[in-house]
N, C-alpha and C positions, 0 to 999 in steps of 0.2 A: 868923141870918137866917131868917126864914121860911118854909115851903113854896111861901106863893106870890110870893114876891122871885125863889124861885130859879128860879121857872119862870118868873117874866117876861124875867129875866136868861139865862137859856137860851135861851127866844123871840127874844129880840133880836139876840142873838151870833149864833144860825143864820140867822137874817135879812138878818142884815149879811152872812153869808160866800156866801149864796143869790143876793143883790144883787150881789156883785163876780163871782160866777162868771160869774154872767147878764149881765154887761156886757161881762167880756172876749171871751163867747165869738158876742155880739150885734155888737159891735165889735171887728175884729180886731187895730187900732190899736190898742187898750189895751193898760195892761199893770199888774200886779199891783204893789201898793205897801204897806206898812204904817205907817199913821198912829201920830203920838204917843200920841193919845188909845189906850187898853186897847178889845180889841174895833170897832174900826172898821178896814171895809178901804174901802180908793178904788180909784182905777184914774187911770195917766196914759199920755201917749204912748210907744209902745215896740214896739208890734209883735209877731213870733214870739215875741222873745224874754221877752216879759210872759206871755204864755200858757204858754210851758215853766216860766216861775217859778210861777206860779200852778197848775200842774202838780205841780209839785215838792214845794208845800208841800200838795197833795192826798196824796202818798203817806203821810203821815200819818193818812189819816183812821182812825175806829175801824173802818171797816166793811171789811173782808177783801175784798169786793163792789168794793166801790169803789177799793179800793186796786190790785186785778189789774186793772178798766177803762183806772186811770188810768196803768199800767207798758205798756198796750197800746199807749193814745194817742198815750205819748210812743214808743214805740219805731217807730209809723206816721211822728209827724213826725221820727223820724231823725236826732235833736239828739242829737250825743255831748255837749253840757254837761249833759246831765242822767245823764249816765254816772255823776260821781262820788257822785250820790241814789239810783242804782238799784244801787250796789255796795251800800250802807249798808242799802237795799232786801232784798240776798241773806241777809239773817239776821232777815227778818221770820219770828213766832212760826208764821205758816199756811203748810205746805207747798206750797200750790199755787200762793199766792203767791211762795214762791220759785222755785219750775218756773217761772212766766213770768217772771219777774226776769234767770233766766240765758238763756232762750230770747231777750230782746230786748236783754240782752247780744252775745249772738252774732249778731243782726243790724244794730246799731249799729257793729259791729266794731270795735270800740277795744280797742287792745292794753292800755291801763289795766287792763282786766276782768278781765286772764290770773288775778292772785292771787286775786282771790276767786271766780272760775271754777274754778282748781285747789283750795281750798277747799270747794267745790261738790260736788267728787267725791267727798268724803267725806260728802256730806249722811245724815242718817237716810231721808231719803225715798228709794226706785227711781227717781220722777219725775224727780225734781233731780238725782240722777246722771245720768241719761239725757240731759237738757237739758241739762247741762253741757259733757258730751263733747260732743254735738253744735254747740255754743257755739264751744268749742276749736277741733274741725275749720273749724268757719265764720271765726274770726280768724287762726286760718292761721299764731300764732306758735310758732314752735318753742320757747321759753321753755315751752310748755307737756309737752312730750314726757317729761321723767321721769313729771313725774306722771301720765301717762296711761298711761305702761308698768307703774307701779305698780296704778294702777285696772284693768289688764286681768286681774286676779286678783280682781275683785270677786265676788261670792258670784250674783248677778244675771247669767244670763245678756245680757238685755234690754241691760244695762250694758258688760258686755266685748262685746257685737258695737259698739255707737257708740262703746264707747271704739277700739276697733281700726277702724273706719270712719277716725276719726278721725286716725290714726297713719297712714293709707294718705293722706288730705288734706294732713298734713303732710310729707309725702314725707321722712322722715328717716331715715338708713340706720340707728338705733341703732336702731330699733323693727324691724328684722328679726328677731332672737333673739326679739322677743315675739309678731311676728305667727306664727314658726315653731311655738313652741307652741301658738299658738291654732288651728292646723293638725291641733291633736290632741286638740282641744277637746270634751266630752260633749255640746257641744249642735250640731246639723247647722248653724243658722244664724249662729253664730260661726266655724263653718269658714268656711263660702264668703265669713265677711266678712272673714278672717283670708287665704284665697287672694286677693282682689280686693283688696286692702291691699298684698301683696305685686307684685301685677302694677303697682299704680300707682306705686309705688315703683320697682320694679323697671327700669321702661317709663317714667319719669319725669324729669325733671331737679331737681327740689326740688316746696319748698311750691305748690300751687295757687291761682294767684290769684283773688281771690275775685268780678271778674266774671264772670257770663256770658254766653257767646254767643249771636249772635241766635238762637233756637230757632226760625224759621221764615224762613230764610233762602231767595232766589227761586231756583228751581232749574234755573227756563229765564231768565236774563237775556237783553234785547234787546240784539244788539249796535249795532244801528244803532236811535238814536233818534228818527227821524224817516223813517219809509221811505215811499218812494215806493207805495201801493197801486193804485197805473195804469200800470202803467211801459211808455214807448215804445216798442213793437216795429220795429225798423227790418230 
């Protein structure tokens, strides 16, 4: 084929996938389809759920860039069906993409994640241990607690204070013997995470659930909702 086949043949394919993005995201109804025909996308009725698919098959693209925007997006719209794309996500070739990978792991919360979150903690990168563990403490499953007693021997300080954050979120009595040593820890800010792990435990009933409370809760309630601001002096 020739130079310029291939580049007309290029032109057209990014055209086409340029045309489907721009409609699902122009129309929210739409939703992502693949035609018989090679290289043509459409769009039909569908809804969120056409947008998380046409998301999905974003995380494929070549661009690093593009790939971390589109692990954001999905983690903003809060669809665990894209959980099982962003698992397969955690062993993309860019580190940072894997950092946000496990980071919108642990905010999607689906306990699915656990294995390749514990997986995680082994990563080559600092980043992706660290988002990991904090992943863990965010799902809140205890499935995860060996391995995170094993990660609090990481080499990374940065890593053993969220992994031991971590183990104090999980409220698990095994992780005492580990937050004990980390009690004895060379770096000062593994101690106090290692003390405040143990209090939460300690002062705890289990795992913490992973809502939270109103943070600006009204601190003078009215108790009468309709008061009289005249009232009869007899």
């Amino acid at each position: 084929m020739s130079p310029l086949a291939v580049f007309v043949r290029t032109l057209l394919k990014s055209s086409a996938i340029f045309i489907g993005v721009t409609a699902i995201f122009l129309h929210p109804q739409l939703e992502w389809r693949t035609e018989s025909t090679p290289n043509v996308v459409g769009a039909r009725q569908g809804g969120r759920e056409g947008i998380v698919d046409g998301l999905i098959l974003a995380l494929k693209d070549s661009d690093a860039g593009v790939r971390r925007q589109v692990i954001r997006t999905l983690a903003s719209m809060h669809s665990t069906r894209a959980v099982p794309a962003l698992v397969a996500a955690a062993k993309d070739a860019d580190p940072d993409t894997r950092a946000i990978v496990v980071s919108a792991l642990g905010e999607l919360g689906d306990a699915s994640a656990v294995p390749a979150l514990r997986d995680a903690l082994k990563d080559d990168s600092v980043a992706v241990r660290v988002r990991a563990a904090s992943a863990l403490g965010e799902i809140g499953d205890r499935a995860a607690v060996d391995a995170l007693i094993a990660a609090a021997k990481d080499k990374s300080p940065d890593v053993r204070r969220r992994v031991l954050n971590a183990l104090g979120e999980l409220g698990d009595d095994r992780a005492i013997d580990t937050l004990m040593q980390g009690l004895k820890d060379e770096d000062a800010a593994v101690r106090r995470s290692a003390a405040s792990a143990i209090a939460e435990i300690s002062g705890g009933t289990g795992a913490h659930p992973r809502t939270r409370p109103n943070p600006r809760p009204n601190p003078r309630p009215n108790p009468n909702p309709n008061p009289n601001p005249n009232p009869v002096v007899r």
